[in-house]
C-alpha positions in Angstrom: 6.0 88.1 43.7 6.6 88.5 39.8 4.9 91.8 38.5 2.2 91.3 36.3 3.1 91.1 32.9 2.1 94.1 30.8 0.6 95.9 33.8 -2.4 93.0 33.9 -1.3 89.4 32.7 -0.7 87.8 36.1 2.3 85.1 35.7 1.6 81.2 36.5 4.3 80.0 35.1 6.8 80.0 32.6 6.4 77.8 29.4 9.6 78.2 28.0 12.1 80.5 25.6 13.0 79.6 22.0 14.4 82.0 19.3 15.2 85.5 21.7 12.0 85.0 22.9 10.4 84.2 26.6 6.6 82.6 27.4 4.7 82.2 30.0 1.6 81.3 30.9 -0.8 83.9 32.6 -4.2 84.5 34.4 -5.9 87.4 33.5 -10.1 88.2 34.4 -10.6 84.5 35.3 -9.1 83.4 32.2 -5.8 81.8 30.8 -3.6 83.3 28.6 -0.1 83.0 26.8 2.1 86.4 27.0 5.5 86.1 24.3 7.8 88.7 25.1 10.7 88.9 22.4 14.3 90.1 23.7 16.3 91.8 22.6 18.8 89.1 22.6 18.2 87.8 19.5 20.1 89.9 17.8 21.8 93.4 17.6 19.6 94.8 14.4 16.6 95.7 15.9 15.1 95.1 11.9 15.2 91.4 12.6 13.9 91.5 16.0 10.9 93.1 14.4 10.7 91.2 11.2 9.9 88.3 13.7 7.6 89.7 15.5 5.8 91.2 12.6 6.1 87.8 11.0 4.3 86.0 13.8 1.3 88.4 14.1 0.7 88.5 10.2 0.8 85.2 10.1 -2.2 84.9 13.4 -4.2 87.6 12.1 -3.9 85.9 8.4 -5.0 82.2 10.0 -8.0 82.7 11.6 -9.3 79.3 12.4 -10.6 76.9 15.5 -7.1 75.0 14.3 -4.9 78.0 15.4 -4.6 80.3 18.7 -6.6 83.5 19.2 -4.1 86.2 18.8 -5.7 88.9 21.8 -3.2 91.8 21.3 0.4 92.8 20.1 2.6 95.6 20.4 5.8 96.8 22.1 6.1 97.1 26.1 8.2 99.6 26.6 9.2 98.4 30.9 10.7 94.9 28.9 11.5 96.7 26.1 10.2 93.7 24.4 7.8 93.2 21.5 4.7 91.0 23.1 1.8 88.8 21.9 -0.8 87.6 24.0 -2.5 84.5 22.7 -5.3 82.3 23.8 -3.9 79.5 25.8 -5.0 75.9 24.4 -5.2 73.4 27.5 -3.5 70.2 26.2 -0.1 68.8 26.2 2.6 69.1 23.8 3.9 66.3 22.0 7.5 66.7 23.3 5.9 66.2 26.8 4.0 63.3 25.8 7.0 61.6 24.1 9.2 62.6 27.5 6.5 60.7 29.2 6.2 57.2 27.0 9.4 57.4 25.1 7.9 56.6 21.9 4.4 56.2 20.4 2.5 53.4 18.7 2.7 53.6 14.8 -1.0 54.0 14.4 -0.6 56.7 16.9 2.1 58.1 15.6 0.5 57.8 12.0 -2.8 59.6 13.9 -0.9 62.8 15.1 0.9 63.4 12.0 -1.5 63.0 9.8 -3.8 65.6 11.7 -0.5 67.8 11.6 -0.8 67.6 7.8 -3.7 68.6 7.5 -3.1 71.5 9.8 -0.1 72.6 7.2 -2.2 72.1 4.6 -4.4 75.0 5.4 -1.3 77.3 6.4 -0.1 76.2 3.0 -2.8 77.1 1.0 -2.9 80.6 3.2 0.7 81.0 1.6 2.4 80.6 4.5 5.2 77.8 5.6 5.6 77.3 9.6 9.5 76.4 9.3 9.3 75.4 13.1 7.4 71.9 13.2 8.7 70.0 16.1 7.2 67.9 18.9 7.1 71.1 21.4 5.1 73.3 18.8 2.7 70.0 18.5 0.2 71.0 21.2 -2.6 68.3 21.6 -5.9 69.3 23.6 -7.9 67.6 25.6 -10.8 67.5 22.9 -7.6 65.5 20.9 -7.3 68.2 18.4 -3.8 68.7 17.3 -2.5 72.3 16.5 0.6 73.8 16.0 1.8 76.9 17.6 5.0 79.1 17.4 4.8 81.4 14.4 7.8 83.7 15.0 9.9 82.1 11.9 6.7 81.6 9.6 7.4 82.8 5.9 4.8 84.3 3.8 4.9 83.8 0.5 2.4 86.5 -0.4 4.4 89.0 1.5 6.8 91.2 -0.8 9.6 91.4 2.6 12.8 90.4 1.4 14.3 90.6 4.8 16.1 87.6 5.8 17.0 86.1 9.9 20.2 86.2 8.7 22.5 85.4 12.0 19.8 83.8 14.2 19.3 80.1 14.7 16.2 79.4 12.4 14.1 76.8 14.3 16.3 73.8 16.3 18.6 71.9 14.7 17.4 68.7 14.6 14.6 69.3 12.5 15.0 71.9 9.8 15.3 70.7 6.5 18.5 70.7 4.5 17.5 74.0 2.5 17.5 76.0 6.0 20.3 74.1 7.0 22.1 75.4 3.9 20.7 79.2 4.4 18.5 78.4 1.2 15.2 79.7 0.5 12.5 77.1 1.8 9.3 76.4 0.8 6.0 74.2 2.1 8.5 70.8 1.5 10.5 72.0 4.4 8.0 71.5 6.3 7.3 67.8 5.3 11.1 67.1 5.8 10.5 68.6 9.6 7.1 66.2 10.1 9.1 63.4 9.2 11.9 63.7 11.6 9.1 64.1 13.8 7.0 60.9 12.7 10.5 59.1 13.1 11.3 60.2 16.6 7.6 59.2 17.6 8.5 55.8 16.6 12.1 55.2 17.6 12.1 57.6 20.5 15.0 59.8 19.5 15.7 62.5 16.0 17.4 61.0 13.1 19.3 63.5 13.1 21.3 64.3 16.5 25.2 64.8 17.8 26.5 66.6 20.8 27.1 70.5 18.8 24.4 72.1 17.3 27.3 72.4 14.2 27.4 68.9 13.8 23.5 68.4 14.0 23.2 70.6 11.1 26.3 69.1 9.2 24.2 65.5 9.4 20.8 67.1 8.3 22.8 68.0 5.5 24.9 65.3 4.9 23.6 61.8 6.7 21.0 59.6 5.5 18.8 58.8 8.6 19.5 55.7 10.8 17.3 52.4 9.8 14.4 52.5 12.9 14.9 49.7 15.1 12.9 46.8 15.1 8.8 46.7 15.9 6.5 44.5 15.1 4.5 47.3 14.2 5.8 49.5 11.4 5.9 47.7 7.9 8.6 48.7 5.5 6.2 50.9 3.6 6.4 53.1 6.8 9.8 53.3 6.7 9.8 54.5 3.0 7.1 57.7 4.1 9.4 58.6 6.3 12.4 58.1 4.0 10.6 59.8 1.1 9.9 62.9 3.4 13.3 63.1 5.2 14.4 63.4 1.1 17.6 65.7 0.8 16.7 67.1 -2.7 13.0 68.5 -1.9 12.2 67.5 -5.5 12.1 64.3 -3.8 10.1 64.6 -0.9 6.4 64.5 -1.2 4.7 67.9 -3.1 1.6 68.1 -1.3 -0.2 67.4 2.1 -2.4 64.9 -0.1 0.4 63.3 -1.3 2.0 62.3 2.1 -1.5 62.0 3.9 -2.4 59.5 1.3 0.7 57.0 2.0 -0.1 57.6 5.6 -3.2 56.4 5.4 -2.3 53.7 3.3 0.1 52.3 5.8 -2.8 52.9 8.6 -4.7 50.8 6.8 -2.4 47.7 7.0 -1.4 48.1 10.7 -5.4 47.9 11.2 -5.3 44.7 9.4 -3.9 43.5 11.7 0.3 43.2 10.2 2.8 42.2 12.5 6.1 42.2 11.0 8.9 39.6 11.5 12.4 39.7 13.0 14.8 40.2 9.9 18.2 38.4 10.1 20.2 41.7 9.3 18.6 43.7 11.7 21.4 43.5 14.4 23.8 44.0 11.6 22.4 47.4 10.5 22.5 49.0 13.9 26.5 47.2 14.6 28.9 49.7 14.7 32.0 49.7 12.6 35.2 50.6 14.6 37.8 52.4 13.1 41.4 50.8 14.2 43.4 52.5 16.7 46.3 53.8 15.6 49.6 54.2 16.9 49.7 57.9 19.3 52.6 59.1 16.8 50.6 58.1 13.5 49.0 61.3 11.9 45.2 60.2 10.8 43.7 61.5 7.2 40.7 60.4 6.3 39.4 61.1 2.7 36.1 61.5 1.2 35.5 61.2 -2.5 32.4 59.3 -5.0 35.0 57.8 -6.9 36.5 54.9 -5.9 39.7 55.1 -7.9 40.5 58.7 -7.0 40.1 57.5 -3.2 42.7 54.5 -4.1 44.9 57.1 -5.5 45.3 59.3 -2.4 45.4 56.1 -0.2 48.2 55.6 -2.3 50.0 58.5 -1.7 49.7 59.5 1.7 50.1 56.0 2.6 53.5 55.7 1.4 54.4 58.8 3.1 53.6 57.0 6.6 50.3 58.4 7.3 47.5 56.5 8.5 44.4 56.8 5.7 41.0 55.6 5.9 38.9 56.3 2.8 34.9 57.0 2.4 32.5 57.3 -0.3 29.2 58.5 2.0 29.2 60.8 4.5 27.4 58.2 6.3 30.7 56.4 6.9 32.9 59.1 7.2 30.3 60.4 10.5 30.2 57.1 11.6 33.9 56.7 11.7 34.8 60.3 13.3 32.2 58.7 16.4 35.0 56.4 16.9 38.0 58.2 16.7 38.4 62.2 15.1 41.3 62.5 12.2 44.3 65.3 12.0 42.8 65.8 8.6 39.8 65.8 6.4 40.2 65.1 2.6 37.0 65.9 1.0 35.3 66.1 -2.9 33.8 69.5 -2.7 31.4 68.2 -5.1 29.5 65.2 -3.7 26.1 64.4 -5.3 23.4 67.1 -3.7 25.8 68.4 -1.1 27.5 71.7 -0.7 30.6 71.0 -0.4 31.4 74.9 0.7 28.9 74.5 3.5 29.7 70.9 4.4 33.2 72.2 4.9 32.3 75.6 7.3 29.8 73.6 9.4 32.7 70.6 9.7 35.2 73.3 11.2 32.8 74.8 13.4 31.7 71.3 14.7 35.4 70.2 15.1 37.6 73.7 15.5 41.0 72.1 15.6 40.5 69.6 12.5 42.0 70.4 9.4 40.6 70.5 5.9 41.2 70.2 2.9 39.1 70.5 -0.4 39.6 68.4 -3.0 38.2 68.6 -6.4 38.5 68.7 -10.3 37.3 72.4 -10.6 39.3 75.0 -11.9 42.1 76.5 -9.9 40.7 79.8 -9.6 37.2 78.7 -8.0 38.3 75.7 -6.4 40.4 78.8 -4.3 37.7 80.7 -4.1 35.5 78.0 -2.7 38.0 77.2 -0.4 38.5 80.8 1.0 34.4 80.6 1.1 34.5 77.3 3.1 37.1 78.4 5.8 39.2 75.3 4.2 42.8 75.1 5.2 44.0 74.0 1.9 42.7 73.1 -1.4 44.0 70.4 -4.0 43.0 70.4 -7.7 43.5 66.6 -9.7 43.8 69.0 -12.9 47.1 70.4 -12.1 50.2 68.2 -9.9 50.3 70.9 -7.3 49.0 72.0 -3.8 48.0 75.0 -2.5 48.6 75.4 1.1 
Protein backbone atom coordinates (compact mmCIF):
# COMPACT_ATOMS: atom_id res chain seq x y z
CA UNK A 1 0.00 0.00 0.00
CA UNK A 2 1.24 3.56 -1.29
CA UNK A 3 2.39 5.85 1.65
CA UNK A 4 0.42 8.62 2.29
CA UNK A 5 1.35 11.53 0.46
CA UNK A 6 2.95 14.25 2.56
CA UNK A 7 2.72 12.13 5.81
CA UNK A 8 -1.35 12.50 5.63
CA UNK A 9 -2.98 12.80 2.04
CA UNK A 10 -4.05 9.13 1.57
CA UNK A 11 -3.67 8.18 -2.38
CA UNK A 12 -7.00 7.03 -4.40
CA UNK A 13 -5.74 7.37 -7.37
CA UNK A 14 -3.55 9.00 -9.77
CA UNK A 15 -4.98 11.73 -12.08
CA UNK A 16 -2.31 12.15 -14.27
CA UNK A 17 1.30 13.98 -14.97
CA UNK A 18 1.84 16.98 -17.31
CA UNK A 19 4.83 19.50 -17.37
CA UNK A 20 7.47 17.52 -14.61
CA UNK A 21 4.68 17.27 -12.63
CA UNK A 22 2.54 14.10 -10.98
CA UNK A 23 -1.37 14.33 -9.47
CA UNK A 24 -3.26 12.43 -7.72
CA UNK A 25 -6.25 12.30 -6.15
CA UNK A 26 -6.31 11.87 -2.23
CA UNK A 27 -8.56 11.33 0.95
CA UNK A 28 -7.73 13.09 3.78
CA UNK A 29 -10.28 13.68 7.26
CA UNK A 30 -13.27 12.45 5.25
CA UNK A 31 -12.57 14.70 2.57
CA UNK A 32 -11.12 14.83 -1.13
CA UNK A 33 -8.32 16.44 -2.14
CA UNK A 34 -5.73 16.96 -5.14
CA UNK A 35 -1.87 16.65 -4.07
CA UNK A 36 0.64 18.14 -7.25
CA UNK A 37 4.02 17.00 -6.61
CA UNK A 38 6.52 18.75 -9.24
CA UNK A 39 9.76 16.57 -10.17
CA UNK A 40 12.51 17.24 -10.63
CA UNK A 41 12.45 16.12 -14.11
CA UNK A 42 11.53 18.96 -15.58
CA UNK A 43 14.48 20.32 -15.81
CA UNK A 44 18.13 20.57 -14.47
CA UNK A 45 17.97 24.37 -13.13
CA UNK A 46 16.28 24.10 -10.17
CA UNK A 47 15.23 28.16 -10.86
CA UNK A 48 12.65 26.93 -13.42
CA UNK A 49 11.40 24.18 -11.45
CA UNK A 50 10.60 26.83 -8.89
CA UNK A 51 9.49 29.56 -11.10
CA UNK A 52 6.58 27.04 -11.88
CA UNK A 53 5.68 26.25 -8.81
CA UNK A 54 5.78 29.81 -7.60
CA UNK A 55 3.88 30.71 -10.72
CA UNK A 56 1.04 28.32 -9.93
CA UNK A 57 0.47 29.33 -6.30
CA UNK A 58 0.63 33.15 -7.06
CA UNK A 59 -1.58 32.78 -9.51
CA UNK A 60 -4.35 30.56 -6.71
CA UNK A 61 -3.75 32.79 -4.01
CA UNK A 62 -4.26 35.83 -6.60
CA UNK A 63 -7.81 34.18 -8.01
CA UNK A 64 -9.79 33.67 -5.19
CA UNK A 65 -13.21 32.80 -6.58
CA UNK A 66 -16.14 29.92 -6.50
CA UNK A 67 -14.76 29.68 -10.42
CA UNK A 68 -11.27 28.36 -9.35
CA UNK A 69 -9.89 25.56 -6.81
CA UNK A 70 -9.20 26.20 -3.16
CA UNK A 71 -5.47 26.27 -2.90
CA UNK A 72 -5.14 24.28 0.96
CA UNK A 73 -1.29 24.43 1.28
CA UNK A 74 2.08 24.61 -0.65
CA UNK A 75 5.59 24.12 -0.03
CA UNK A 76 8.50 21.71 -0.62
CA UNK A 77 8.42 17.89 0.71
CA UNK A 78 11.63 17.18 1.30
CA UNK A 79 10.93 12.62 1.22
CA UNK A 80 9.89 13.56 -2.90
CA UNK A 81 12.08 16.22 -3.00
CA UNK A 82 9.24 17.75 -4.80
CA UNK A 83 7.51 21.07 -4.57
CA UNK A 84 3.64 20.17 -3.69
CA UNK A 85 0.11 21.93 -3.83
CA UNK A 86 -2.75 20.54 -2.38
CA UNK A 87 -5.98 21.77 -3.83
CA UNK A 88 -9.66 21.30 -3.31
CA UNK A 89 -10.84 18.58 -5.56
CA UNK A 90 -13.83 19.69 -7.87
CA UNK A 91 -16.11 16.42 -8.54
CA UNK A 92 -16.96 16.65 -12.30
CA UNK A 93 -15.50 15.40 -15.40
CA UNK A 94 -13.05 16.92 -17.64
CA UNK A 95 -13.90 17.70 -21.03
CA UNK A 96 -11.16 15.51 -22.56
CA UNK A 97 -13.04 12.63 -20.84
CA UNK A 98 -16.30 13.68 -21.99
CA UNK A 99 -15.13 14.12 -25.68
CA UNK A 100 -13.33 10.36 -25.24
CA UNK A 101 -16.72 9.32 -24.40
CA UNK A 102 -19.04 11.00 -27.33
CA UNK A 103 -16.40 11.81 -29.82
CA UNK A 104 -17.67 15.16 -30.42
CA UNK A 105 -20.33 17.59 -29.02
CA UNK A 106 -23.35 19.33 -30.28
CA UNK A 107 -22.57 22.94 -31.57
CA UNK A 108 -24.89 24.55 -29.08
CA UNK A 109 -23.09 22.42 -26.61
CA UNK A 110 -20.03 23.02 -27.72
CA UNK A 111 -20.90 26.92 -28.11
CA UNK A 112 -22.28 26.40 -24.18
CA UNK A 113 -18.86 25.17 -22.72
CA UNK A 114 -16.77 27.60 -24.36
CA UNK A 115 -18.49 30.32 -23.87
CA UNK A 116 -18.57 29.66 -20.00
CA UNK A 117 -14.73 29.07 -20.48
CA UNK A 118 -14.65 32.67 -21.69
CA UNK A 119 -15.98 34.05 -19.20
CA UNK A 120 -13.79 32.12 -16.80
CA UNK A 121 -10.63 33.81 -18.76
CA UNK A 122 -12.14 36.81 -18.63
CA UNK A 123 -11.83 37.22 -14.93
CA UNK A 124 -8.13 35.69 -14.96
CA UNK A 125 -7.61 38.30 -17.54
CA UNK A 126 -8.71 41.18 -15.87
CA UNK A 127 -6.58 39.71 -12.58
CA UNK A 128 -3.55 40.10 -15.17
CA UNK A 129 -2.95 36.85 -15.59
CA UNK A 130 -3.04 34.52 -18.91
CA UNK A 131 -3.59 30.59 -18.27
CA UNK A 132 -1.38 29.52 -21.44
CA UNK A 133 -2.71 25.85 -20.84
CA UNK A 134 -6.46 25.83 -22.06
CA UNK A 135 -7.21 22.43 -23.32
CA UNK A 136 -10.00 19.89 -22.98
CA UNK A 137 -8.20 18.07 -19.87
CA UNK A 138 -7.80 21.42 -17.89
CA UNK A 139 -11.74 21.98 -18.76
CA UNK A 140 -13.19 20.31 -15.61
CA UNK A 141 -17.07 20.44 -15.67
CA UNK A 142 -19.01 19.72 -12.24
CA UNK A 143 -21.81 18.18 -11.50
CA UNK A 144 -23.64 21.55 -10.61
CA UNK A 145 -22.49 22.22 -14.69
CA UNK A 146 -20.09 24.79 -13.79
CA UNK A 147 -17.14 24.91 -16.02
CA UNK A 148 -13.68 25.74 -14.49
CA UNK A 149 -10.37 25.56 -15.56
CA UNK A 150 -7.55 24.17 -13.59
CA UNK A 151 -3.74 23.63 -14.10
CA UNK A 152 -1.88 26.87 -13.37
CA UNK A 153 1.71 25.77 -13.39
CA UNK A 154 2.50 27.78 -16.80
CA UNK A 155 0.17 30.87 -15.94
CA UNK A 156 1.93 34.35 -16.70
CA UNK A 157 1.43 37.27 -14.62
CA UNK A 158 1.51 40.35 -16.10
CA UNK A 159 1.68 42.30 -12.95
CA UNK A 160 4.64 40.28 -11.77
CA UNK A 161 8.14 42.08 -12.54
CA UNK A 162 9.81 38.04 -13.06
CA UNK A 163 11.56 38.06 -16.17
CA UNK A 164 12.43 34.38 -15.84
CA UNK A 165 11.48 32.47 -18.78
CA UNK A 166 10.57 28.12 -19.08
CA UNK A 167 13.12 28.26 -21.44
CA UNK A 168 13.81 24.40 -22.41
CA UNK A 169 10.45 22.85 -21.11
CA UNK A 170 7.53 22.01 -23.31
CA UNK A 171 5.14 24.96 -22.54
CA UNK A 172 1.59 23.44 -22.49
CA UNK A 173 0.84 20.42 -25.37
CA UNK A 174 1.42 20.94 -28.66
CA UNK A 175 -1.73 20.91 -30.19
CA UNK A 176 -2.97 23.87 -28.68
CA UNK A 177 -0.61 26.68 -27.94
CA UNK A 178 -0.82 29.52 -30.09
CA UNK A 179 1.74 30.40 -32.67
CA UNK A 180 3.47 33.10 -30.36
CA UNK A 181 4.47 30.10 -27.77
CA UNK A 182 5.08 27.99 -30.60
CA UNK A 183 7.53 30.54 -31.82
CA UNK A 184 9.14 31.15 -28.05
CA UNK A 185 7.43 34.65 -28.29
CA UNK A 186 6.02 36.53 -25.50
CA UNK A 187 2.19 35.74 -25.25
CA UNK A 188 -0.52 37.59 -24.04
CA UNK A 189 -4.54 36.98 -23.13
CA UNK A 190 -4.95 36.26 -27.28
CA UNK A 191 -3.14 33.09 -26.76
CA UNK A 192 -5.46 32.03 -24.98
CA UNK A 193 -8.39 32.60 -27.41
CA UNK A 194 -6.21 30.89 -30.22
CA UNK A 195 -6.07 27.75 -27.57
CA UNK A 196 -10.18 27.95 -26.89
CA UNK A 197 -10.56 27.71 -30.41
CA UNK A 198 -8.73 24.65 -31.25
CA UNK A 199 -10.66 23.54 -28.47
CA UNK A 200 -14.21 24.72 -29.76
CA UNK A 201 -13.05 23.02 -33.14
CA UNK A 202 -12.16 19.60 -31.75
CA UNK A 203 -15.56 19.63 -29.77
CA UNK A 204 -17.17 19.80 -33.04
CA UNK A 205 -15.17 17.66 -35.44
CA UNK A 206 -13.81 15.36 -32.83
CA UNK A 207 -10.12 15.76 -33.42
CA UNK A 208 -7.26 19.20 -33.07
CA UNK A 209 -6.78 21.18 -36.10
CA UNK A 210 -3.69 20.98 -35.58
CA UNK A 211 -2.12 17.31 -35.18
CA UNK A 212 0.84 15.00 -36.82
CA UNK A 213 2.63 12.00 -35.46
CA UNK A 214 5.97 14.30 -33.67
CA UNK A 215 5.35 16.80 -31.28
CA UNK A 216 7.94 18.82 -33.92
CA UNK A 217 5.75 18.63 -36.57
CA UNK A 218 2.55 19.60 -34.42
CA UNK A 219 4.16 22.69 -33.63
CA UNK A 220 5.59 23.36 -37.24
CA UNK A 221 1.67 23.28 -38.41
CA UNK A 222 0.42 25.53 -35.49
CA UNK A 223 2.82 27.77 -36.98
CA UNK A 224 2.53 27.27 -40.47
CA UNK A 225 -1.04 25.48 -41.47
CA UNK A 226 -4.30 27.03 -41.81
CA UNK A 227 -6.73 24.67 -40.01
CA UNK A 228 -8.65 21.92 -41.97
CA UNK A 229 -12.37 23.00 -43.20
CA UNK A 230 -14.78 21.03 -40.30
CA UNK A 231 -16.58 18.31 -41.87
CA UNK A 232 -20.07 18.50 -42.69
CA UNK A 233 -23.10 18.99 -39.96
CA UNK A 234 -26.19 20.17 -40.28
CA UNK A 235 -25.58 21.99 -37.37
CA UNK A 236 -22.79 24.52 -37.52
CA UNK A 237 -23.59 27.53 -39.95
CA UNK A 238 -20.67 29.09 -41.74
CA UNK A 239 -20.61 31.95 -39.27
CA UNK A 240 -19.37 29.26 -36.76
CA UNK A 241 -16.72 28.38 -38.81
CA UNK A 242 -15.44 32.00 -39.18
CA UNK A 243 -15.31 32.30 -34.89
CA UNK A 244 -13.34 29.61 -35.00
CA UNK A 245 -11.30 30.82 -37.93
CA UNK A 246 -11.03 34.37 -36.57
CA UNK A 247 -9.69 32.89 -33.17
CA UNK A 248 -7.29 30.15 -34.59
CA UNK A 249 -5.85 33.69 -36.39
CA UNK A 250 -1.88 33.42 -36.85
CA UNK A 251 -1.25 37.17 -36.41
CA UNK A 252 -2.94 37.73 -32.81
CA UNK A 253 -3.76 41.21 -34.18
CA UNK A 254 -6.26 39.14 -35.90
CA UNK A 255 -7.87 37.09 -33.46
CA UNK A 256 -10.49 38.50 -31.30
CA UNK A 257 -9.18 41.37 -28.42
CA UNK A 258 -11.41 40.59 -25.72
CA UNK A 259 -13.64 37.82 -24.04
CA UNK A 260 -16.64 40.18 -25.13
CA UNK A 261 -15.56 40.27 -28.39
CA UNK A 262 -15.56 36.40 -29.01
CA UNK A 263 -18.51 35.76 -26.47
CA UNK A 264 -20.58 38.09 -28.51
CA UNK A 265 -20.16 36.07 -31.93
CA UNK A 266 -20.76 33.02 -29.87
CA UNK A 267 -23.73 33.99 -28.87
CA UNK A 268 -24.76 35.26 -31.98
CA UNK A 269 -24.31 32.00 -33.71
CA UNK A 270 -26.27 30.34 -30.55
CA UNK A 271 -28.86 32.27 -31.46
CA UNK A 272 -29.39 30.93 -35.07
CA UNK A 273 -28.84 27.23 -34.25
CA UNK A 274 -31.87 27.93 -31.64
CA UNK A 275 -33.79 29.07 -34.50
CA UNK A 276 -33.88 26.29 -35.53
CA UNK A 277 -30.94 26.37 -38.89
CA UNK A 278 -30.09 23.35 -40.43
CA UNK A 279 -27.58 23.76 -42.98
CA UNK A 280 -27.43 22.02 -46.38
CA UNK A 281 -25.03 19.59 -48.09
CA UNK A 282 -22.60 21.79 -50.22
CA UNK A 283 -21.45 20.29 -53.59
CA UNK A 284 -17.61 21.01 -52.75
CA UNK A 285 -17.66 19.47 -49.55
CA UNK A 286 -16.13 16.05 -50.63
CA UNK A 287 -13.71 18.02 -52.66
CA UNK A 288 -12.26 19.97 -49.76
CA UNK A 289 -11.49 17.06 -47.58
CA UNK A 290 -9.99 14.88 -51.09
CA UNK A 291 -6.60 14.40 -50.84
CA UNK A 292 -4.09 15.50 -53.44
CA UNK A 293 -1.41 12.76 -54.21
CA UNK A 294 1.79 13.66 -55.07
CA UNK A 295 3.18 11.27 -58.17
CA UNK A 296 5.48 8.55 -57.34
CA UNK A 297 8.61 8.86 -58.63
CA UNK A 298 11.05 6.78 -60.00
CA UNK A 299 13.44 5.02 -56.68
CA UNK A 300 16.59 6.62 -58.49
CA UNK A 301 14.87 10.23 -58.91
CA UNK A 302 16.12 12.67 -56.19
CA UNK A 303 12.78 14.74 -54.98
CA UNK A 304 13.02 18.72 -54.24
CA UNK A 305 10.23 20.33 -53.35
CA UNK A 306 10.22 24.22 -53.19
CA UNK A 307 8.30 26.69 -51.34
CA UNK A 308 8.19 30.39 -52.35
CA UNK A 309 4.93 33.34 -52.49
CA UNK A 310 5.99 34.14 -55.87
CA UNK A 311 4.90 32.24 -58.51
CA UNK A 312 7.58 33.22 -61.06
CA UNK A 313 10.53 32.63 -58.67
CA UNK A 314 8.95 29.06 -58.14
CA UNK A 315 8.89 28.64 -62.17
CA UNK A 316 12.43 29.62 -62.14
CA UNK A 317 13.87 26.91 -59.84
CA UNK A 318 11.42 24.40 -61.50
CA UNK A 319 13.33 25.42 -64.28
CA UNK A 320 16.55 24.76 -63.13
CA UNK A 321 16.63 21.84 -61.16
CA UNK A 322 14.39 20.31 -63.63
CA UNK A 323 16.76 20.35 -66.30
CA UNK A 324 19.36 18.95 -64.20
CA UNK A 325 17.07 15.61 -63.79
CA UNK A 326 15.59 16.20 -60.55
CA UNK A 327 12.12 15.65 -59.74
CA UNK A 328 10.43 19.27 -58.46
CA UNK A 329 7.18 19.94 -57.10
CA UNK A 330 6.55 23.58 -56.25
CA UNK A 331 4.25 25.31 -53.39
CA UNK A 332 3.03 28.64 -52.57
CA UNK A 333 1.27 27.57 -48.89
CA UNK A 334 2.56 25.59 -46.39
CA UNK A 335 -0.77 24.13 -46.56
CA UNK A 336 0.26 22.26 -49.79
CA UNK A 337 3.69 21.74 -49.08
CA UNK A 338 2.36 19.60 -45.54
CA UNK A 339 -0.19 18.06 -47.40
CA UNK A 340 2.24 16.81 -50.02
CA UNK A 341 5.15 15.56 -47.52
CA UNK A 342 1.80 13.21 -46.00
CA UNK A 343 2.17 11.50 -49.26
CA UNK A 344 5.58 11.11 -49.93
CA UNK A 345 8.79 13.03 -47.81
CA UNK A 346 11.41 14.91 -50.40
CA UNK A 347 15.48 14.63 -50.39
CA UNK A 348 15.18 18.41 -50.20
CA UNK A 349 13.32 21.38 -49.01
CA UNK A 350 13.60 24.72 -50.97
CA UNK A 351 12.03 27.31 -48.90
CA UNK A 352 11.43 31.51 -48.87
CA UNK A 353 12.70 32.28 -45.53
CA UNK A 354 10.39 35.14 -45.66
CA UNK A 355 6.82 33.87 -46.14
CA UNK A 356 4.02 36.34 -45.06
CA UNK A 357 3.71 36.08 -40.93
CA UNK A 358 6.02 33.11 -40.77
CA UNK A 359 9.42 32.74 -39.31
CA UNK A 360 11.19 31.40 -41.67
CA UNK A 361 14.26 30.66 -39.05
CA UNK A 362 11.85 28.70 -36.89
CA UNK A 363 9.84 27.07 -39.67
CA UNK A 364 13.21 25.81 -40.71
CA UNK A 365 14.63 24.27 -37.01
CA UNK A 366 11.19 22.81 -36.20
CA UNK A 367 11.16 21.15 -40.00
CA UNK A 368 14.58 19.38 -39.24
CA UNK A 369 13.66 18.32 -35.95
CA UNK A 370 10.37 16.88 -37.35
CA UNK A 371 12.13 15.20 -40.29
CA UNK A 372 16.08 14.65 -39.09
CA UNK A 373 17.42 13.31 -42.34
CA UNK A 374 15.67 15.99 -44.75
CA UNK A 375 17.75 18.53 -46.12
CA UNK A 376 17.18 22.34 -46.34
CA UNK A 377 17.76 24.93 -47.84
CA UNK A 378 16.84 28.67 -47.35
CA UNK A 379 16.07 30.68 -50.00
CA UNK A 380 15.62 34.35 -50.07
CA UNK A 381 16.39 37.87 -51.40
CA UNK A 382 18.14 39.17 -48.10
CA UNK A 383 21.55 40.09 -47.95
CA UNK A 384 24.30 37.61 -48.09
CA UNK A 385 25.51 38.22 -44.73
CA UNK A 386 22.07 37.66 -42.75
CA UNK A 387 20.61 35.34 -45.02
CA UNK A 388 24.04 33.22 -43.52
CA UNK A 389 23.38 34.14 -40.46
CA UNK A 390 19.77 33.04 -40.52
CA UNK A 391 20.70 30.03 -41.88
CA UNK A 392 23.33 29.09 -39.26
CA UNK A 393 20.29 30.20 -36.77
CA UNK A 394 17.88 27.80 -38.58
CA UNK A 395 20.20 24.71 -38.52
CA UNK A 396 19.70 25.06 -42.61
CA UNK A 397 22.04 22.95 -44.66
CA UNK A 398 22.54 25.60 -47.25
CA UNK A 399 21.40 28.93 -48.15
CA UNK A 400 20.82 30.55 -51.68
CA UNK A 401 20.45 34.30 -52.19
CA UNK A 402 18.49 35.46 -55.88
CA UNK A 403 20.75 38.72 -55.39
CA UNK A 404 23.90 37.23 -56.20
CA UNK A 405 24.37 33.88 -58.98
CA UNK A 406 25.94 31.85 -56.36
CA UNK A 407 25.35 29.07 -53.59
CA UNK A 408 26.59 28.58 -50.44
CA UNK A 409 26.86 25.09 -49.38
Amino acid sequence: MQKPLLGKYNVLKTLGSGLGSKVFLTEHGGERFVVKLLTSSLTIDTRIQEEVFNREVNALLKLQSPLVPKLIEYGFDKSHNAFFLVTEYIEGESLSSLLEREGSLSALRSIEICAEVLAVLDFYHSKGLVHRDVKPSNIIISKDQIVRLVDFGIAKDFTNASKLTLVNTNLGTPEYISPEMANNEETDHRSDFFSLGVVLYECLAGKTPFKSKSPMHTLLLVLTSNPPKLPYREDVPPELEQVINKALAKNREKRYQSADEFLEDLKKCYDIIKSGYKRQLETETKEDFQKQPIKKRKATTPLIYCLDDQIFILNILKHILGSHGFEVFTFSTWDDLHKAMDEDIPDLVITDVQMPEVNGVRVCQLLKQAYPSLKVILFSNVYEDELANLSIQAGANAWISNRIPQWHV
